[in-house]
Each structure stands twice: as structure tokens, then as C-alpha cells.
C-alpha positions, -999 to 999 in steps of 0.1 A, spaced: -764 -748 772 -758 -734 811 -734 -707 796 -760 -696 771 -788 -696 791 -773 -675 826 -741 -657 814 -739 -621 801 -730 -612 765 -695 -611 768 -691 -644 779 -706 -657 753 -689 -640 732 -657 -654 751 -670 -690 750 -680 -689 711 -647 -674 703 -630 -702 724 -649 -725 706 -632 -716 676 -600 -716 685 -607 -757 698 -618 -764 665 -590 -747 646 -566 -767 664 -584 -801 655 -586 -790 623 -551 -784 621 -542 -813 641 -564 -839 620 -571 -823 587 -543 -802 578 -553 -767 582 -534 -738 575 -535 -711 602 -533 -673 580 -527 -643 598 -558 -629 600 -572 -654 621 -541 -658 645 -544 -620 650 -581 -624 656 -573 -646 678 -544 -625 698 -567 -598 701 -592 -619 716 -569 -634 743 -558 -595 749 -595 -581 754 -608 -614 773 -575 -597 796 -582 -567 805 -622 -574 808 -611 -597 836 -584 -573 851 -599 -552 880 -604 -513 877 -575 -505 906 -547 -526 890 -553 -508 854 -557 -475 871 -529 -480 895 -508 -496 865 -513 -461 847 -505 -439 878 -477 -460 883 -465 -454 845 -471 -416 846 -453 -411 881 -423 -425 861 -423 -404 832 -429 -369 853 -402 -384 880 -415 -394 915 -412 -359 928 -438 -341 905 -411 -318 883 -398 -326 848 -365 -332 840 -346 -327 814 -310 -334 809 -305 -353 845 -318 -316 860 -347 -310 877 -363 -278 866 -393 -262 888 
């Protein structure tokens, strides 16, 4: 009731969707279940999201500098075939 009453919409969200997935697995566990794929892929994509809302701005930004910096070369010029052009 805590969570409900003082946490933002997304955490709920979180906590409901959590809730789920706890009684998925008893039911699986106790009652025989089956698990299809579009609720294991609900699931995933859940996990993924609750990720990156959790992940600070400067380590997604920095992560994306970092991954561009690569592709152009450290330098700032393209290369292609192993030769820098300019």
C-alpha cells in the first residue's frame, strides 16, 4: 500500500508488472502453467525498459558518443579500405 500511495507512475507500473511475473512463476511452479511467447516477450521488454529508466542520462549519452567515435575512427575522418581520407 506504501508503493501505491508515495511512488510515481512508473513504479507502479514496475511493481504491478513484477507482480505478475511472481505469480507466473507460482503458477507454473504449483499449477502447471505454460509460459507462451507473448508473455515471456512482455516480460523481456519489461526487464529492458525498467533498464534504461534506471540508467543515468551520462552513461546512455556517453555510451552513444563512445559508439559513434568508433564508427567515424577516433580521429574524426572516415575510412575506407584501411585509408584515411580527409
Amino acid at each position: 500500500a506504501f508503493l501505491f500511495r508515495y511512488a510515481d507512475s512508473i513504479i507502479k507500473l514496475y511493481a504491478v508488472c513484477a507482480a505478475m511475473a511472481f505469480t507466473t512463476t507460482i503458477s507454473v511452479l504449483f499449477f502447471g502453467f505454460e509460459v507462451r511467447f507473448n508473455m515471456l516477450a512482455g516480460y523481456i521488454v519489461c526487464a529492458i525498459s525498467m533498464c534504461l529508466y534506471y540508467v543515468p542520462a551520462e552513461i546512455l549519452v556517453a555510451t552513444d558518443s563512445e559508439l559513434m567515435s568508433a564508427a567515424w575512427g577516433s580521429s574524426g575522418h572516415k575510412q575506407h579500405g584501411g585509408t584515411k581520407t580527409e
